[in-house]
PLY file of the C-alpha trace (Angstrom):
ply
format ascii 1.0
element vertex 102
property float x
property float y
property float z
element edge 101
property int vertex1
property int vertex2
end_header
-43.94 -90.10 56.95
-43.74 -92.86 54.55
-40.79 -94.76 54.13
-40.70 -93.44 50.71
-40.38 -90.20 52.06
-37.87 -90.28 53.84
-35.41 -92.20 51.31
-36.25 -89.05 48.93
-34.97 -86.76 51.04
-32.21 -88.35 52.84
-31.49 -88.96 48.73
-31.92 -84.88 48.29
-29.51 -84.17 51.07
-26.57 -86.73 50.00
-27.09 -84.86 46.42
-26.81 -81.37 48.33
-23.96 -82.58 49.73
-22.16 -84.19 46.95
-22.26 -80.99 45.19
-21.07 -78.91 47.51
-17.88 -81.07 48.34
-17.40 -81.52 44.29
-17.94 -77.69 44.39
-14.85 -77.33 47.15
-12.86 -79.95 45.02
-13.10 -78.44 41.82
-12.48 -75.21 43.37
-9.10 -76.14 44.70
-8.30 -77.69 41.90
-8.71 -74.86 39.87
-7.09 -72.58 42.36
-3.87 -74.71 42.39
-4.02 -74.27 38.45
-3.82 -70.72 38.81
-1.43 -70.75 40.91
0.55 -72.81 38.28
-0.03 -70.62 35.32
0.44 -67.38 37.41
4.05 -68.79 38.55
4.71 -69.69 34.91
3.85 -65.95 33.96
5.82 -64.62 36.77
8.91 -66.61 34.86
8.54 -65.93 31.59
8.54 -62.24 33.01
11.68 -62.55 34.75
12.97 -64.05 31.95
11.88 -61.47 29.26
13.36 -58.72 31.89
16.48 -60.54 31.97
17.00 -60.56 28.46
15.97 -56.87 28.40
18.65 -55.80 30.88
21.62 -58.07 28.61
20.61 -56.30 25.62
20.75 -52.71 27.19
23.97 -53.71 29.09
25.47 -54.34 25.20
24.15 -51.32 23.83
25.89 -49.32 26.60
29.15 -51.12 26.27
28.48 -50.55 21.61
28.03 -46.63 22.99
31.07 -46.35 25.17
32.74 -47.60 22.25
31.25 -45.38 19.67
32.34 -42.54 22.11
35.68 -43.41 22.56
36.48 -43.77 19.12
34.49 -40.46 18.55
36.68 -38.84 21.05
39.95 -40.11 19.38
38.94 -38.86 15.66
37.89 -35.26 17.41
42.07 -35.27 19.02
43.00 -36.54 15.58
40.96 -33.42 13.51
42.34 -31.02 15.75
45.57 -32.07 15.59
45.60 -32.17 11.84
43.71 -28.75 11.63
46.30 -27.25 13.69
48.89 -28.55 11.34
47.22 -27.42 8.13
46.53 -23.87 9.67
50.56 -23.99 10.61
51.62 -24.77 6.84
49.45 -22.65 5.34
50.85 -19.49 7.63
54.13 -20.90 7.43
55.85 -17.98 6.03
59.30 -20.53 4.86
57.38 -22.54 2.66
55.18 -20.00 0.78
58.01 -17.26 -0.26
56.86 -15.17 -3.24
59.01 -14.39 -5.72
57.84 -11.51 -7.90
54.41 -10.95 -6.49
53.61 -14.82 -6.84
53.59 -17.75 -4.75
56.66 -20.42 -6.05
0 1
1 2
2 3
3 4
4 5
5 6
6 7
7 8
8 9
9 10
10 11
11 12
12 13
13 14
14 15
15 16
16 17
17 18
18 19
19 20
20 21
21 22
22 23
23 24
24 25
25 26
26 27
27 28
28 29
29 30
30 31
31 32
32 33
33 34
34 35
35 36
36 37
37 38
38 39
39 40
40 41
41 42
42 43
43 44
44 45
45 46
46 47
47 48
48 49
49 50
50 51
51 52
52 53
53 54
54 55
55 56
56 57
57 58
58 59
59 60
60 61
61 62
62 63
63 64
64 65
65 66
66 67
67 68
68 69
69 70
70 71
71 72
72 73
73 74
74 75
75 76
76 77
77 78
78 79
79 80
80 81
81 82
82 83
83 84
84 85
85 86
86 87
87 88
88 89
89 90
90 91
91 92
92 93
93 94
94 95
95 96
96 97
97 98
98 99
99 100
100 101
């Protein structure tokens, strides 16, 4: 073997084994940007879930009120229903007088 020879393929063997170590480099390089983009993902999850539990947590509380005051006009109607059905049978206040109501 020439001298030439050899030089070519010790030259062949570095460039097989540049690439492969630029290979593993760019590979972990890349991997630790995935890790960085999954982790920002993961937040921006945790954040939007956040946000979605607040605003559920103030529609319950807008609900509970809305029931409440529900509950109070339903004691109020009943209350007043009982008092109109009480005047209207009220036999003191509507006396008739010749067949009609005074």
């Amino acid at each position: 073997m020439e001298i030439k020879d050899i030089i070519l393929s010790l030259i062949s063997v570095m460039g097989t084994i540049s690439s492969i170590v630029f290979a593993v480099l760019a590979f972990r390089r890349n991997d630790r940007g995935d890790h960085k983009e999954a982790g920002k993902n993961e937040g921006v999850l945790i954040s939007d879930v956040g946000y979605i539990k607040s605003s559920i947590d103030r529609v319950e509380k807008s609900i509970e009120k809305l029931e409440t005051g529900q509950v109070e006009f339903g004691n109020r109607l009943t209350k007043l229903e009982t008092e109109v059905h009480d005047h209207i049978y009220n036999k003191a206040i509507h006396k008739t007088i010749g067949g009609t109501k005074k």
